[in-house]
C-alpha positions as CSV (number, residue, x, y, z in Angstrom):
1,X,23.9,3.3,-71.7
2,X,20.9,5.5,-71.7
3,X,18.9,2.5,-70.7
4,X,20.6,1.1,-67.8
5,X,20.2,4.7,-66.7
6,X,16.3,4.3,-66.8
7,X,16.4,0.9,-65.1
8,X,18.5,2.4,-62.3
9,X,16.6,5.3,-62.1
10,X,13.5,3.5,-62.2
11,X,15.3,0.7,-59.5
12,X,15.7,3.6,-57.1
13,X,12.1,5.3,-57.8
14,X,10.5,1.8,-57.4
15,X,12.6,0.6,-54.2
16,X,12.0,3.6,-52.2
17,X,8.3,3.9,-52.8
18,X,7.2,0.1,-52.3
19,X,9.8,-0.9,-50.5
20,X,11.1,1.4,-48.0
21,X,8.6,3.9,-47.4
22,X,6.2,2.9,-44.7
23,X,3.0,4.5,-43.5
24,X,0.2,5.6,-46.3
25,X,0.0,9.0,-48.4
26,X,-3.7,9.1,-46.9
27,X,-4.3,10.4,-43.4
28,X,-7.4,8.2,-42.9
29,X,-6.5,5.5,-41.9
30,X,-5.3,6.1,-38.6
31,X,-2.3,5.0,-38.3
32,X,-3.2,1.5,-39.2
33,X,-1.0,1.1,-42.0
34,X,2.4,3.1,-40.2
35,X,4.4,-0.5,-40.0
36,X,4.0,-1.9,-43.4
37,X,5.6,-0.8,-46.9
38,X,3.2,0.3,-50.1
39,X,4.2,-3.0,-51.7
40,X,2.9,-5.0,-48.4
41,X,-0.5,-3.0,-48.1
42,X,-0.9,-3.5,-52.2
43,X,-4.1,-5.8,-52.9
44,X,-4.4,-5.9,-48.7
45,X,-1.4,-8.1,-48.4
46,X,-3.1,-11.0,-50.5
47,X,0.2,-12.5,-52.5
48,X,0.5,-13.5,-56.0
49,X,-2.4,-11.3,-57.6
50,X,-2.5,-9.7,-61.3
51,X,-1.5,-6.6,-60.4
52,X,1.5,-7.9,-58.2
53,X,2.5,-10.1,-61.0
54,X,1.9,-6.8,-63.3
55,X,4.1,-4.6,-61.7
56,X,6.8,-7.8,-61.4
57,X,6.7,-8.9,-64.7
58,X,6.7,-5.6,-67.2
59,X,9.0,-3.5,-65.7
60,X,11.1,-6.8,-66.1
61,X,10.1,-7.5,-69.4
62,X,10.3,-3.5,-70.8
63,X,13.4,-2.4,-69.1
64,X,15.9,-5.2,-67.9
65,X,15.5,-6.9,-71.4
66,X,16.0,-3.6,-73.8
67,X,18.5,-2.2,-71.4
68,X,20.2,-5.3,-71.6
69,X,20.1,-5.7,-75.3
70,X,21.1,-2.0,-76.4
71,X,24.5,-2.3,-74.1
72,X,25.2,-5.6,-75.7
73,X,25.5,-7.4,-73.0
74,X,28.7,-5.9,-71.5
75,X,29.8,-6.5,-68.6
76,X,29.5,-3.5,-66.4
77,X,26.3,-2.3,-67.1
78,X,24.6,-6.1,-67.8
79,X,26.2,-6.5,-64.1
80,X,24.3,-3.4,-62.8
81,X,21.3,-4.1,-64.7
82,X,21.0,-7.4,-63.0
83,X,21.6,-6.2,-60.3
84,X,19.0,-3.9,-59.8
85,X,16.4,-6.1,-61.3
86,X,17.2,-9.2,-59.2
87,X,16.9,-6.7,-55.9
88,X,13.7,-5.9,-57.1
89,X,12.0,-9.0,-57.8
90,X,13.3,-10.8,-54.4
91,X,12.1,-8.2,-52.6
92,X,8.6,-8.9,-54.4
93,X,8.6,-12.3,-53.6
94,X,6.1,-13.6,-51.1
95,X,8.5,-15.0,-48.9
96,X,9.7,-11.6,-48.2
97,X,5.9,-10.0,-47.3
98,X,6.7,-8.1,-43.9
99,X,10.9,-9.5,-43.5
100,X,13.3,-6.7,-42.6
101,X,16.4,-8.0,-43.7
102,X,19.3,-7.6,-41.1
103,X,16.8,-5.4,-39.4
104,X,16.9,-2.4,-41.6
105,X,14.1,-0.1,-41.8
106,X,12.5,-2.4,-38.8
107,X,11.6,0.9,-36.7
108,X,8.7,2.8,-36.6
């Protein structure tokens, strides 16, 4: 139980930071960055480099797997656990650089 906690904590950490927030944490840029999300300025929107596939694969590998294994694959935490990692990684995926599903979080 304790894991799944971690993934989901880290699943909300990780979602709101590089996939929500727009903008920059610097101030000099100006302004040039105020549409796109951390995860879509990473690497200057190049897809498919080694730290993408870094920050894709061992978060996968460390947490979805252990958290996974020490619940023994029961059914309501396996099901959250998925969950949360599958949101993550499509959301990675290059297909989804710059898509606002449904519109949401399309404004400025």
């Amino acid at each position: 139980m304790a894991w799944t906690i971690v993934n989901l904590f880290h699943f909300a950490i990780t979602y709101h930071f590089f996939h929500w927030k727009k903008g920059t944490p610097f101030a000099d840029d100006q302004g040039m960055y105020n549409t796109l999300t951390w995860w879509e300025q990473m690497d200057n929107g190049k897809q498919l480099t080694r730290n993408r596939k870094f920050l894709v694969v061992v978060p996968w590998f460390c947490k979805y797997l252990i958290a996974s294994h020490t619940t023994d694959y029961q059914h309501p935490m396996l099901f959250l656990n998925t969950l949360a990692v599958m949101v993550l990684v499509v959301a990675k995926l290059p297909n989804m650089h710059k898509v606002r599903i449904f519109g949401i979080n399309a404004g400025n």
